[in-house]
C-alpha positions in Angstrom: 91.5 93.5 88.3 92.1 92.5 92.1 93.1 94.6 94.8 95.2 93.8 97.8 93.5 94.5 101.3 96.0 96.1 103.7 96.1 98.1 107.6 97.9 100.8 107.6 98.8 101.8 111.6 98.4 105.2 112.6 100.4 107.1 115.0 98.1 106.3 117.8 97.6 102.7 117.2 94.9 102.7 115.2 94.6 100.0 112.3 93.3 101.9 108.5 91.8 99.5 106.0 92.7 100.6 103.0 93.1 98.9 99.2 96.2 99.0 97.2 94.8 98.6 93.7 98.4 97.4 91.3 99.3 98.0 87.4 100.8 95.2 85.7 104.4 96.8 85.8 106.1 99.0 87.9 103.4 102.2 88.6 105.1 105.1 87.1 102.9 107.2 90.0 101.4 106.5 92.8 97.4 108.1 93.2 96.0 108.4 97.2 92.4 109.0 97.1 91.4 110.9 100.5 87.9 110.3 100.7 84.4 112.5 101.2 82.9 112.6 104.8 80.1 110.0 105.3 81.7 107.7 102.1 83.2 104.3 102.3 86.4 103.8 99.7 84.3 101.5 97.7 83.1 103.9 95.4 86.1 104.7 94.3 86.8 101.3 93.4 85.7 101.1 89.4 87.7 104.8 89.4 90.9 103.3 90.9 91.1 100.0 88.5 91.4 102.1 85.8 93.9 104.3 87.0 96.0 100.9 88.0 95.2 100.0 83.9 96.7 103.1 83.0 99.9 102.2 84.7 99.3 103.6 88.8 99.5 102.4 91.7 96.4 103.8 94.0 95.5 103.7 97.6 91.9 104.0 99.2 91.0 103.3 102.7 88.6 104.6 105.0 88.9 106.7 107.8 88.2 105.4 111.3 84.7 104.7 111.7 83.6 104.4 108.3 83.5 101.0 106.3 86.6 98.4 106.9 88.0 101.2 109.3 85.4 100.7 112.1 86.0 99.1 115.3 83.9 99.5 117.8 80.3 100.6 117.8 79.6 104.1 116.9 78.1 105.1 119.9 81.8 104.1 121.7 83.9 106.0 118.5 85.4 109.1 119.5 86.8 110.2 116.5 86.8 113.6 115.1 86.9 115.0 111.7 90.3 116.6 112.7 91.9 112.9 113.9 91.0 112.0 110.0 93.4 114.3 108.6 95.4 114.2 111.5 95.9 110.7 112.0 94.7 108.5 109.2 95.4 110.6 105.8 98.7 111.3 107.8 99.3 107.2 107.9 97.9 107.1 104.2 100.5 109.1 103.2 103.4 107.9 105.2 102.5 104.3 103.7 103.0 105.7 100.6 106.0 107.0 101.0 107.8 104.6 102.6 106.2 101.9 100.2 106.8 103.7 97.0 110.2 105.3 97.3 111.2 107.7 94.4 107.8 107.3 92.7 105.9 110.3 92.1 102.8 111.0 93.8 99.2 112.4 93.1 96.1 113.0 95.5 92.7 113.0 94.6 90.9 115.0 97.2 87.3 114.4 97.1 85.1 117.5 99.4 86.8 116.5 102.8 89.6 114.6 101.4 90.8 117.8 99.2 90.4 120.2 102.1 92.4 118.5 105.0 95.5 118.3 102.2 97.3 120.8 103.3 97.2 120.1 107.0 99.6 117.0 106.1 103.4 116.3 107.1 105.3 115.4 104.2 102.7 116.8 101.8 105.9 118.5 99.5 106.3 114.9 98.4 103.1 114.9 96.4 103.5 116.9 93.5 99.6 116.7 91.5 96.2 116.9 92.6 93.4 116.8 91.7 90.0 118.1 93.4 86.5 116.9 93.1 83.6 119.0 95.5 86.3 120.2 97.4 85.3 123.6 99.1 84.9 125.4 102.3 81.7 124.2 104.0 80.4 127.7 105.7 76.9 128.0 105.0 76.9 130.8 103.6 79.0 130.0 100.9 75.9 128.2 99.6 72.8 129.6 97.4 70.4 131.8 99.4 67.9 129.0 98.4 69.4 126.3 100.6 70.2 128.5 103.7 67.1 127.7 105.7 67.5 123.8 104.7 71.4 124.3 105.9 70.6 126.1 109.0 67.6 123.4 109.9 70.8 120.9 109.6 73.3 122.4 112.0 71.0 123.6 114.4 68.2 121.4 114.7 68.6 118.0 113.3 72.3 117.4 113.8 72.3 118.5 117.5 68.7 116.4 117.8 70.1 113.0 116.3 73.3 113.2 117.8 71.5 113.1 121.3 69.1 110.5 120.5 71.4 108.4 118.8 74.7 109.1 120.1 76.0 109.4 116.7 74.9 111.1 113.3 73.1 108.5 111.5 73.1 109.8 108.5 72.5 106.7 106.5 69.0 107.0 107.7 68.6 110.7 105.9 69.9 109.1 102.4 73.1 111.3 103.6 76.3 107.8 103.1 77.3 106.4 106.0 76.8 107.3 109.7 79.1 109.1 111.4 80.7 109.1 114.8 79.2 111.9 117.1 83.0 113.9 117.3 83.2 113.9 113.6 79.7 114.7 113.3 79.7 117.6 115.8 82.9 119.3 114.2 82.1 119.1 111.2 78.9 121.1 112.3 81.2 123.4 114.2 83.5 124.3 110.9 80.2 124.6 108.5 79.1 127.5 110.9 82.1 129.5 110.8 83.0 131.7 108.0 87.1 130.3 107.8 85.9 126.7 108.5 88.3 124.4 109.3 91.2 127.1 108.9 90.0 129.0 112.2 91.9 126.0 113.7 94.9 125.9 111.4 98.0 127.0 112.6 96.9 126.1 116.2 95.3 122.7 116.9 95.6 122.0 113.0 99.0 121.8 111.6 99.5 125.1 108.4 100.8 123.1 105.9 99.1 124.5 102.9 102.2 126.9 101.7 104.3 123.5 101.3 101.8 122.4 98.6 103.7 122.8 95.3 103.2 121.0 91.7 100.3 121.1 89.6 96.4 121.2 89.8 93.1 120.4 89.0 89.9 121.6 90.3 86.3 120.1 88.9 83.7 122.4 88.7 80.2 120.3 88.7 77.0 122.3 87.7 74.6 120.0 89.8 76.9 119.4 92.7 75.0 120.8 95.7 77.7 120.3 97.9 80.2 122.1 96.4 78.9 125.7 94.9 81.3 127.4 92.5 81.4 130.4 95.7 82.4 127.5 97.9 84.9 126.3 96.2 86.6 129.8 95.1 87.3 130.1 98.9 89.1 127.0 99.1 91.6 127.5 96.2 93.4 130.6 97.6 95.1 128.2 101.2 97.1 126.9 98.4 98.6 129.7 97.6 101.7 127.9 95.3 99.3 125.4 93.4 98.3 127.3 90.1 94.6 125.0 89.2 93.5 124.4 86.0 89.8 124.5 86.1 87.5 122.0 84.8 83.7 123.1 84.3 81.3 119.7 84.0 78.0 120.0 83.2 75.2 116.7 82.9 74.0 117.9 79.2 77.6 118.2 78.1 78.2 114.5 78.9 74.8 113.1 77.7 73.9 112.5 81.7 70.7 113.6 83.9 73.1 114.5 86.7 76.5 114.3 87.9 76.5 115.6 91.0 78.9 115.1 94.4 79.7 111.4 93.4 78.9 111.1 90.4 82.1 111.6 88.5 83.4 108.0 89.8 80.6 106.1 88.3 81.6 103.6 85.4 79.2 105.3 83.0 81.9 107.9 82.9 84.6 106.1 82.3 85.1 107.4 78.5 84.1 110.6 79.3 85.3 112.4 82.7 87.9 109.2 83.3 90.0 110.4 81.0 90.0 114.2 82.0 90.9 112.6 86.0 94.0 110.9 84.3 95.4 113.4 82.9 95.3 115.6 86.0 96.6 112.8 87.8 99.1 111.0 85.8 
């Protein structure tokens, strides 16, 4: 199955490459997939041709500075984590809604992409979603274990690279793709503070999160050291009218070594977990 290429414009000018992955008939929903910081949309690729098989319509892109959706070198990129929401999910969603009137729509939120949700316009139009490693990113949140490791991050090796590079290059720590030094930096900021992005909601972030109705899923993923079961409890309650159904995945239960942040788009899942992701979605 093909997929059409498309730029979506963004309030400030800015042009979004995103896919628009088609069913053979008219998509009885329409699926957005807001991506994870430091990933291109192409891993969602396999994920979203099914979905489009099973009779949706689903967007990806990536957010300025990542993948198709960079334009100038990193070093010259001044976007911020916030402008993602802000700006490009904003256009993302927009898009969707002018292109798809009357058709219902779902969001997959994966880490980032389910935690900026409720900072949307317009987000009462979407009426499922679906999360996958979406939590609050305080470090604290995280096992005792990894707290040094965490620590070392935000206030050694982040604030290091950033100077000597000029942006986070995180492809070289095995970490996805490198990121532009505003994004990096504030995304350092919010993983220090215990309300994370939320100490800027309702002042430079638009509150948003009470207009999120409809219905829920949230994947729980035993190996998924990004997103902790204590992280992810913290998120939930900003939506306070979305009632989630929680899914627990573990490796063993679906004859895999791991699953971990990413893995749950991988094609080797695609008769096991797919089908649990469509039904939340569709």
């Amino acid at each position: 199955m093909a997929y059409d290429e498309v730029r979506i414009t963004t309030a400030d000018g800015v042009k979004i490459g995103a896919r628009i992955f088609s069913p053979a008939d008219a998509p009885r929903r329409v699926v957005i997939i807001n991506s994870a910081t430091a990933v291109v949309q192409g891993i969602y690729t396999k994920f979203a041709m099914y979905l489009a098989q099973n009779g949706a319509a689903v967007i990806t892109y990536d957010y300025r500075g990542i993948g198709v959706s960079k334009h100038r070198p990193l070093t010259e990129e001044t976007a911020s984590m916030a402008d993602w929401a802000l700006l490009d999910a904003q256009a993302v969603l927009n898009f969707v809604i002018e292109t798809f009137p009357g058709v219902p729509i779902s969001v997959l939120g994966h880490s980032f992409g389910g935690q900026c949700v409720g900072i949307l316009n317009n987000i009462e139009k979407v009426d499922r979603l679906l999360f996958v490693g979406a939590q609050v990113g305080y470090w604290r949140n995280f096992p005792l274990r990894s707290w040094p490791f965490l620590l070392a991050m935000w206030y050694i090796i982040f604030p290091l690279l950033i100077k000597i590079f000029g942006y986070f290059p995180a492809a070289r720590l095995g970490m996805g793709e490198d990121l532009p030094r505003n994004v990096a930096w504030q995304w350092r900021t919010w993983c220090l503070q215990p309300n994370y992005l939320f100490n800027e909601v309702g002042a430079a972030l638009p509150n948003n999160y009470g207009k999120v109705y409809g219905q829920g899923t949230v994947f729980f993923i035993s190996d998924d050291n990004y997103a902790p079961a204590k992280a992810i409890y913290k998120l939930l309650p900003r939506y306070p009218h979305v009632q989630f159904k929680e899914v627990y995945l573990t490796p063993r239960k679906f004859g895999a070594k791991t699953i971990g942040h990413f893995g749950v788009f991988k094609s080797q899942f695609a008769e096991t977990i797919w089908p649990l992701m469509k039904e939340a979605l569709l």
